[in-house]
C-alpha positions as a printed Julia matrix, in Angstrom:
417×3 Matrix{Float64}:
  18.8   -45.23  -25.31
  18.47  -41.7   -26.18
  16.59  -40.84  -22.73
  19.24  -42.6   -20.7
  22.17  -40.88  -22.25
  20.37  -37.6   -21.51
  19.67  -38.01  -18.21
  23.82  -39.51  -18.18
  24.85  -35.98  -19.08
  22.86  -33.9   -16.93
  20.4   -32.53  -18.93
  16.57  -32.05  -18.23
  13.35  -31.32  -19.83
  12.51  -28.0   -20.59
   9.53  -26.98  -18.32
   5.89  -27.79  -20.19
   3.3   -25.13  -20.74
   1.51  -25.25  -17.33
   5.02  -24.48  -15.11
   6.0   -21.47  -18.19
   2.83  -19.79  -17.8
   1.57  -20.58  -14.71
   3.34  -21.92  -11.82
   6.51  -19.29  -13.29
   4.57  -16.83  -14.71
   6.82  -16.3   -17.86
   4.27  -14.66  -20.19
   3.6   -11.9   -17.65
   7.16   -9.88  -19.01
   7.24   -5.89  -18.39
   6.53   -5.48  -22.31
   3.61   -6.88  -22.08
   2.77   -5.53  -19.07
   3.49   -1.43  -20.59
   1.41   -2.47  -23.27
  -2.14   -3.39  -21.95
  -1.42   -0.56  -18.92
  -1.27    2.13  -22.11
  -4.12    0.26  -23.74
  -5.79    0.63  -20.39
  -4.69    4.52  -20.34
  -6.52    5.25  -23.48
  -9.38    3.64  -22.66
  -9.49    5.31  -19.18
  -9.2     8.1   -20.9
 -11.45    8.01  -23.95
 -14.41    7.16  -21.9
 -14.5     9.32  -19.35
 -14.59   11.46  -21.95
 -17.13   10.12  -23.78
 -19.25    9.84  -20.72
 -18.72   13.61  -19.27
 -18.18   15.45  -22.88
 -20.15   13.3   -25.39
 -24.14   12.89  -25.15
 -24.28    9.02  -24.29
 -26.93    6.25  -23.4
 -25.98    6.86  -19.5
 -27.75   10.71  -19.42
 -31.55   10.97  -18.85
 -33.71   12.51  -21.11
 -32.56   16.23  -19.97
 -29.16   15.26  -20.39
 -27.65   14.65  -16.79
 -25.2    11.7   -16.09
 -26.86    8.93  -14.21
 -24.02    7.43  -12.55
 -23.53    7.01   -8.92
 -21.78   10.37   -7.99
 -24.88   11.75   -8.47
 -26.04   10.46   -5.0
 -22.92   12.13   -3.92
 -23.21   15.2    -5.49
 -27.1    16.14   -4.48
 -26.24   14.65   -0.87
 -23.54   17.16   -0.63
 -25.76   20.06   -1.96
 -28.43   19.36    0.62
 -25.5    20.35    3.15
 -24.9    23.87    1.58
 -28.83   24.43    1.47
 -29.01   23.61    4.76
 -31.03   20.6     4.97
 -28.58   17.46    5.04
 -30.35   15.35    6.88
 -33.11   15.18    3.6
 -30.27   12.58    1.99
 -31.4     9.89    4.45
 -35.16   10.04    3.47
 -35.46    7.66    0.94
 -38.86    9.14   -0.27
 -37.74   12.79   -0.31
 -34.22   12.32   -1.89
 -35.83   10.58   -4.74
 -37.65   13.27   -5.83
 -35.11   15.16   -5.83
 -33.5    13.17   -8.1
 -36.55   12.77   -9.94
 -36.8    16.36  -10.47
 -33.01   17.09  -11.58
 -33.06   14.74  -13.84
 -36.39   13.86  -15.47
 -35.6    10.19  -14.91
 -37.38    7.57  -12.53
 -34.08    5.94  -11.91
 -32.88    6.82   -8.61
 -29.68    6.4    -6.37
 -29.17    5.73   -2.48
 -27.09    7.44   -0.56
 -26.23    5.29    2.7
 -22.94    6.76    3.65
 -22.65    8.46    7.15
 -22.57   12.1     7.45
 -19.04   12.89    7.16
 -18.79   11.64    3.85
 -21.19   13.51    3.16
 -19.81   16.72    4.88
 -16.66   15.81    2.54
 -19.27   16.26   -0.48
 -20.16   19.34    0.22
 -17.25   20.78   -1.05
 -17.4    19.59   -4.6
 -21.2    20.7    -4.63
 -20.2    24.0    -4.92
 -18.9    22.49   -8.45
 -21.38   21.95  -11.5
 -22.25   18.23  -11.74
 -20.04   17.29  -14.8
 -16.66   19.0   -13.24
 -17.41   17.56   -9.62
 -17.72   14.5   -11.01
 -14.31   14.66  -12.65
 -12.54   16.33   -9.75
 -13.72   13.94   -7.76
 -12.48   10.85   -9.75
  -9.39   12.57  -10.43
  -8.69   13.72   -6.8
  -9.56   10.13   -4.84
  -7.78    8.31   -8.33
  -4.33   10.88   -7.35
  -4.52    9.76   -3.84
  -5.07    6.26   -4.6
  -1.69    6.36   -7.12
   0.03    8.71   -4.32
  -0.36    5.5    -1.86
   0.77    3.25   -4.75
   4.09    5.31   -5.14
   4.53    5.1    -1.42
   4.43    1.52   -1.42
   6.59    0.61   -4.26
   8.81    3.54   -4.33
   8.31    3.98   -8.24
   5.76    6.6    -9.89
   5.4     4.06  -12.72
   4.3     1.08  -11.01
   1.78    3.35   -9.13
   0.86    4.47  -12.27
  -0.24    0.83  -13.38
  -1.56   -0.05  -10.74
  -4.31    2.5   -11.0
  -4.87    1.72  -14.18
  -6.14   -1.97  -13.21
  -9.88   -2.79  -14.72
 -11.3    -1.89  -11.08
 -10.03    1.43  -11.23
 -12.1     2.12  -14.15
 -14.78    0.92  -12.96
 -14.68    2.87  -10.13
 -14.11    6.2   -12.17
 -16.77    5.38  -14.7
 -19.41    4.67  -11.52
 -17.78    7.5    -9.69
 -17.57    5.86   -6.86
 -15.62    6.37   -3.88
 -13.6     3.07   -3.71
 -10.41    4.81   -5.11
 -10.39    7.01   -1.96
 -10.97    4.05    0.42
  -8.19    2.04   -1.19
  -5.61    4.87   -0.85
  -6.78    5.7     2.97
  -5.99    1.74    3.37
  -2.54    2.2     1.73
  -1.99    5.29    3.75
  -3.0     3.21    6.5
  -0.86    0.41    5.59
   2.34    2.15    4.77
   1.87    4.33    8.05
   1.97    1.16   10.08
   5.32   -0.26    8.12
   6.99    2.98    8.36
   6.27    3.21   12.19
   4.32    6.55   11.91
   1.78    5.22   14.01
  -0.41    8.49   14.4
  -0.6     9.13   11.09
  -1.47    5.5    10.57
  -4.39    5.61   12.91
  -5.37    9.36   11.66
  -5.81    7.48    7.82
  -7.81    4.3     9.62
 -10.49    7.27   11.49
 -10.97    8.43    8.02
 -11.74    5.54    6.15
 -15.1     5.37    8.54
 -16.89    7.2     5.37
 -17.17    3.38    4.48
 -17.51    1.92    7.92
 -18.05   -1.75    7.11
 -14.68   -2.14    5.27
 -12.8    -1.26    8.21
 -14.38   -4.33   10.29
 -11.14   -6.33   10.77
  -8.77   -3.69   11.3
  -9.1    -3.26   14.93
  -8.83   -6.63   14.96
  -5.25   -6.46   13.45
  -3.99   -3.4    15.7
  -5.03   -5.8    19.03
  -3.69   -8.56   17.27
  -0.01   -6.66   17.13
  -0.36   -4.93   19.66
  -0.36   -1.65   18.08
  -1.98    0.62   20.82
  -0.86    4.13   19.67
  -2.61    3.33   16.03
  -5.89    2.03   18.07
  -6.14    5.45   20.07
  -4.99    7.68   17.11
  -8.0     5.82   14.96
 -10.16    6.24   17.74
  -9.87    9.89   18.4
  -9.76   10.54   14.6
 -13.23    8.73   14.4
 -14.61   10.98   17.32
 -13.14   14.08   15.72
 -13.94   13.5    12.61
 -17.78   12.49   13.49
 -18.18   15.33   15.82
 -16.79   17.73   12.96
 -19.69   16.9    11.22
 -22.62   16.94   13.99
 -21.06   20.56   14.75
 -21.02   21.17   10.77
 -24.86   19.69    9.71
 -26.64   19.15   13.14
 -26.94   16.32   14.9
 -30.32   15.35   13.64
 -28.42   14.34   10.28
 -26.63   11.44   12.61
 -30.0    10.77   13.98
 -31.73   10.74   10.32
 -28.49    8.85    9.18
 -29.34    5.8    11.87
 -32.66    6.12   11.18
 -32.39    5.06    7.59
 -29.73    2.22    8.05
 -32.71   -0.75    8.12
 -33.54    0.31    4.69
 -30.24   -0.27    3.64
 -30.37   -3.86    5.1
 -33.87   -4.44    3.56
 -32.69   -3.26    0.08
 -29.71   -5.75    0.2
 -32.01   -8.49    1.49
 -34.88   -8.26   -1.18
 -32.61   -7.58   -3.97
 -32.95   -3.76   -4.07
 -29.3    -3.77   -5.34
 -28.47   -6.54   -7.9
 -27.17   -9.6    -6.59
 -24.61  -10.51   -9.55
 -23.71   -6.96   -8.97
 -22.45   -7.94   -5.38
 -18.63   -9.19   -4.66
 -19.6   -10.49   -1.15
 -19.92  -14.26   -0.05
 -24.0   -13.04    0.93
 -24.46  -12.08   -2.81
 -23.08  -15.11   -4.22
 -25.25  -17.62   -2.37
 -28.14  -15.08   -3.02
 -27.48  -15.77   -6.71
 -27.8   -19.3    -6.68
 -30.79  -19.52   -4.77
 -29.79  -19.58   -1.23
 -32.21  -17.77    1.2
 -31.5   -14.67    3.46
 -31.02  -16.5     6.42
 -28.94  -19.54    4.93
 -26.21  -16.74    2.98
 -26.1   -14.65    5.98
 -25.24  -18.19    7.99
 -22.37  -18.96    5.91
 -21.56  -15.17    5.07
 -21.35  -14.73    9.03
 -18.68  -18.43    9.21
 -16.36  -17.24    6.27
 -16.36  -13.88    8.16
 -14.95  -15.46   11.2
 -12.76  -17.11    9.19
 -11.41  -13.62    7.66
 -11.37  -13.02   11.14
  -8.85  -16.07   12.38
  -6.85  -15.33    9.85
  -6.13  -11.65   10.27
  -5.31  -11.85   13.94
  -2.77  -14.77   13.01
  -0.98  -12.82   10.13
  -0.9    -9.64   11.97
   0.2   -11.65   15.38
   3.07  -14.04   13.7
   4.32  -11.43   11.21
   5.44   -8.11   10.47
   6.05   -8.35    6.49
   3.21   -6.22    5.0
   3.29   -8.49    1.63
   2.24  -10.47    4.53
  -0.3    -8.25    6.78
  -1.79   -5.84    3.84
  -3.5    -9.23    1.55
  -4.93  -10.9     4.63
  -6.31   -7.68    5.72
  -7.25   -6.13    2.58
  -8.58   -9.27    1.18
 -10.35   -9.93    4.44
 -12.24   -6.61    4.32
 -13.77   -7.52    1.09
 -14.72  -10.95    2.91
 -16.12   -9.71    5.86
 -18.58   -7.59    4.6
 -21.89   -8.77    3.2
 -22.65   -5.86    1.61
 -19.86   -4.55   -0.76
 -20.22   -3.77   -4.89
 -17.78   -4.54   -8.19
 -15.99   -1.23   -7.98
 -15.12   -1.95   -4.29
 -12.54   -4.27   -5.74
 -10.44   -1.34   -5.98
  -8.98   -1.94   -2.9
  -7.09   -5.06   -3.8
  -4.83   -2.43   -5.78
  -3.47   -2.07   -2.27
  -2.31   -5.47   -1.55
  -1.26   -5.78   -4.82
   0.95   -3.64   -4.84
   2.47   -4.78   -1.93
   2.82   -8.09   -2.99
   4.79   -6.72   -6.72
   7.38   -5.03   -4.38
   7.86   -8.1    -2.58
   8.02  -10.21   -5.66
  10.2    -7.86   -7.75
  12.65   -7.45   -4.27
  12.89  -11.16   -3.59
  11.82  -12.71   -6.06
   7.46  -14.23   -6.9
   6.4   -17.73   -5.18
   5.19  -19.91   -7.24
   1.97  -19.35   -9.25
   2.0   -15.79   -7.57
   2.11  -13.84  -10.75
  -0.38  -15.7   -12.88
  -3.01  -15.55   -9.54
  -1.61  -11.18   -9.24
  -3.32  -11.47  -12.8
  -6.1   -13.47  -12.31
  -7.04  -10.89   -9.86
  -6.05   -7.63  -12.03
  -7.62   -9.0   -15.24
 -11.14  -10.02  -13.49
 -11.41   -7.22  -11.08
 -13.67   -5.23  -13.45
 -15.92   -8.57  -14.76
 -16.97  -10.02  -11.96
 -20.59   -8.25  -12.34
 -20.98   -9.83  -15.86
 -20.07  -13.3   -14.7
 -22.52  -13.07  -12.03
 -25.4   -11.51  -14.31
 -24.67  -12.78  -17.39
 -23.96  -16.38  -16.79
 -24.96  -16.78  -12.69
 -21.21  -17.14  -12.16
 -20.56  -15.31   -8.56
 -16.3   -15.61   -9.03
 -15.95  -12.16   -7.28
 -15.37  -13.47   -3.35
 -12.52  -15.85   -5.11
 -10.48  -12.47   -5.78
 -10.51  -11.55   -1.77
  -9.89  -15.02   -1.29
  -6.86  -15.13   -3.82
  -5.36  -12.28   -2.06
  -6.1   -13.89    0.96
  -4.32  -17.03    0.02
  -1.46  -15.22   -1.17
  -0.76  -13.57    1.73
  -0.71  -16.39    3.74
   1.51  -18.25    1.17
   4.16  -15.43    1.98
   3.62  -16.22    5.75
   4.49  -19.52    5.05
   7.52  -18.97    3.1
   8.69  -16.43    5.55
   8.23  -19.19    8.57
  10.18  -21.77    6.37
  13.31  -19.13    5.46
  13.24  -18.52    9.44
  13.39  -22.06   10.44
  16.12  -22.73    7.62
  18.11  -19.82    9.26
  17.76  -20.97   12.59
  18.79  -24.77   11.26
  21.94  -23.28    9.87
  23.14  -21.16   12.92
């Protein structure tokens, strides 16, 4: 009796649990929001500082920082003491490392010459501050893109403050300075400054193979002037650095790129440590040729649906997730901190949301993807969970959902008229 006189005067039940949190993403309120971003900031913070100030368990037993930038630091040295092309000898550039730091481990440096031409600049820095300037300058540019996406300092501001971002910074990595060349990119494209668009996408070839689909979207939309822009950049920027180091460093550079593939292959870098669809199935127990089988369908797949986002729509909260989170599927050979670049669509996808309002369970899977960008490594290691190619995938998905929704307010418009 009490039901039907409810429903008699109009009144419902108060969404459950599941729809609060998250189909409407209710808990996920600015407050909250400030909050862990300044928790984030002072843990950002603190340990860089413990890493680069305070004697720590990452130094080797003369004291030097073993993190990645150190790869990037001695590559860029070998530049100024005129023997670059030494960073592509496998052999010889571990003993150099072996000899700076007194430690047997060791770190590859597979990157093509003009990223390392780039490093030569902060060699002529001591380790330590290189390393900083380094994270700070690529972290700047990466919150500099943010801004020019979202149009507000603070949202860039948390957005670079996501758990892949530190990552990134702690590694020293370069995935901060790839994001922000996608953004650049990106926003270039939106904006109609097509030159500067494709002079962003030539740069971004420090990191060739996360650039694989984006030709693919500039034929898809018929974006010519971007295409030749990124072209001539690329020829500029390589020839820059044959004329700068010598061409034997490209030759040296080519030579070494089937060790790269063997390392990834036997295991030479961790498999849980691995975001890519190869590295997953490696983890479980799939063989070489079986991962790189299924790694090689879900890249086609990537593939289908980048040219059909950047053919049926011009919305970037459309364009930037299936490209972005594309990228990161493509590629069988990408790390944790790479994650990084899913700042990009993200924050595409918050000034969509905040503008016309989040689809449903958009925020909660925006988190999902924030909150687990930096644990993905322990999941795989720890408990032979590989979850990282779901956050490309959720990015992926969401972009497409936005596709959708754009199709349906189209044919509703049409409909109407």
């Amino acid at each position: 009796m009490a039901t039907s006189s409810k429903l008699a005067t109009g009144h419902q039940q108060a969404p459950g649990l599941w729809h609060r949190a998250a189909r409407d993403g209710e808990w996920f309120t600015w407050d909250r929001i400030g909050f862990a971003c300044l928790c984030s900031a002072i843990g950002f913070a603190a340990g860089l500082a413990w890493m680069l100030v305070i004697p720590n368990t990452y130094g080797a037993p003369n004291g030097t920082l073993l993190m990645d930038y150190l790869s990037f630091w001695l590559a860029g040295g070998q530049v100024l003491n005129g023997t670059p092309e030494l960073a592509y000898s496998p052999k010889d550039f571990a003993a150099l490392q072996n000899a700076y730091t007194g430690s047997d481990t060791v770190f590859g440096f597979f990157y093509p010459p003009t990223f390392q031409m780039l490093q030569s600049a902060f060699a002529l820095l001591p380790y330590k501050a290189a390393f900083a300037g380094f994270v700070a300058l690529t972290t700047g540019l990466l919150c500099l893109s943010c801004r020019m996406i979202t149009g507000k300092w603070l949202l860039a501001a948390c957005l670079i403050l996501i758990p892949a971002c530190a990552n990134n910074a702690f590694h020293g990595q370069n995935a901060a300075l790839t994001a922000a060349l996608y953004g650049f990119f990106l926003v270039g494209v939106e904006r109609q400054k097509m030159i500067l668009a494709g002079i962003a996408l030539g740069l971004l070839t420090i990191k060739p193979q996360l650039g694989i689909l984006a030709p693919i979207a500039l034929i898809a939309s018929l974006n010519w002037r971007t295409f030749l822009s990124a072209s001539v950049t690329t020829l500029v920027f390589a020839g820059l650095s044959a004329a700068v180091l010598g061409l034997g460093v490209w030759q040296a550079f080519w030579l070494q790129a089937p060790v790269a593939s063997a390392m990834m292959e036997l295991g030479g870098v961790e498999w849980g440590k691995m975001i890519s669809v190869y590295g997953g199935l490696r983890l479980v127990g799939l063989s070489h040729m079986a991962a790189m089988a299924l790694q090689v369908l879900v890249g086609l797949a990537a593939l289908v649906c980048v040219w059909i986002a950047w053919r049926r729509s011009d919305r970037m909260a459309v364009r930037a997730p299936v490209l972005v989170g594309g990228a990161l599927l493509v590629t069988p050979f990408a790390l944790s901190y790479d994650l990084t670049l899913l700042v990009v669509p993200c924050a595409f996808l918050i000034r969509e949301g905040l503008k016309s309002g989040f689809l449903p369970y958009e925020k909660a899977a925006l988190a999902l993807v924030i909150v687990l960008s930096a644990s993905t490594s322990p999941f795989a290691v720890w408990l032979g969970l590989p979850i990282a190619p779901l956050l490309p995938l959720l990015i992926v998905w969401m972009g497409l959902q936005r596709m959708k929704t754009v199709a349906a307010e189209g044919q509703t418009s049409a409909t109407a008229v």
